[in-house]
N, C-alpha and C positions, 0 to 999 in steps of 0.2 A: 504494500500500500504506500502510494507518497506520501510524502510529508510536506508538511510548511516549510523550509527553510530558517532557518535561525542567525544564520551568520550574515553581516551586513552584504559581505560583496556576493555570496547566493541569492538576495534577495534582489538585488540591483540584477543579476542574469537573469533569476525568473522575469522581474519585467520588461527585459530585451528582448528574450522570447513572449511574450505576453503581446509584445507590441508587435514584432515583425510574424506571430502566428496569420493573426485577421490580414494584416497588410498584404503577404504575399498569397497568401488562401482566399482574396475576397467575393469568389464565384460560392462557395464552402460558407463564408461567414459572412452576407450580404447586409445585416445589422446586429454587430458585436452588442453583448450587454452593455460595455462598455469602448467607448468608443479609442483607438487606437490613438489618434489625435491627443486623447484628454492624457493617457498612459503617458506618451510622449513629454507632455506638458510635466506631469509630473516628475518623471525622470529629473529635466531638466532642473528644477527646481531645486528638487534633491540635490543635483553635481552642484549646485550656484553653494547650496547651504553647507552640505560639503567642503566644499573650497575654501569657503570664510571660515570655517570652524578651523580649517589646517592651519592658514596664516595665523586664525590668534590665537592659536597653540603656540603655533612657531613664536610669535611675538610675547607671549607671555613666557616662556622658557626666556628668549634673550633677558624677558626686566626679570626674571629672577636670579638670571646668570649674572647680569649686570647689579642687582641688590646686593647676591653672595661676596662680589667683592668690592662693594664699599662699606663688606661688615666689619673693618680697623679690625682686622684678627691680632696683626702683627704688632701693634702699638698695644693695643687689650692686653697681649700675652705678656710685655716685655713691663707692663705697668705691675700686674697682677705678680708676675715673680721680683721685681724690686722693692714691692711692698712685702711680700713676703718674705723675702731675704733683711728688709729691714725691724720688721717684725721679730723676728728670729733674733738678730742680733740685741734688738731692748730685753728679750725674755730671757736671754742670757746671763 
């Protein structure tokens, strides 16, 4: 028995074939439940939403890469062990 599909890019093939069934069948399928047309439409829509989501993937990993290092690790570390070296020496 089929199945539904679950994985993104199975679901995007099913509707390739979903679209190009009725298109190139249309003696077979002379008024689709759904019109091929509309399948199309959607697709597209999809790849547009798609796309924007990568770039602000993309663009949010750079401001996080770009956050990580203006987090003063190197000056934080070198403060943190001088005070604790100084530390150390009063408790002595």
């Amino acid at each position: 028995m089929a199945r539904f599909p679950k994985k993104e890019a199975e679901i995007v093939a099913l509707a390739e074939q979903l679209l190009r069934g009725p298109l190139d069948n249309n003696p077979i399928y002379p008024q689709p439940p759904v019109h091929p047309i509309l399948i199309r439409i959607k697709s597209m829509i999809y790849s547009a939403r798609r796309d924007n989501f990568i770039a602000k993937q993309a663009a949010a990993e750079q401001a996080i890469a770009a956050k990580n290092e203006s987090l003063l690790r190197t000056p934080l570390r070198y403060l943190c062990q001088t005070v604790l070296v100084e530390y150390r020496k009063n408790q002595a």
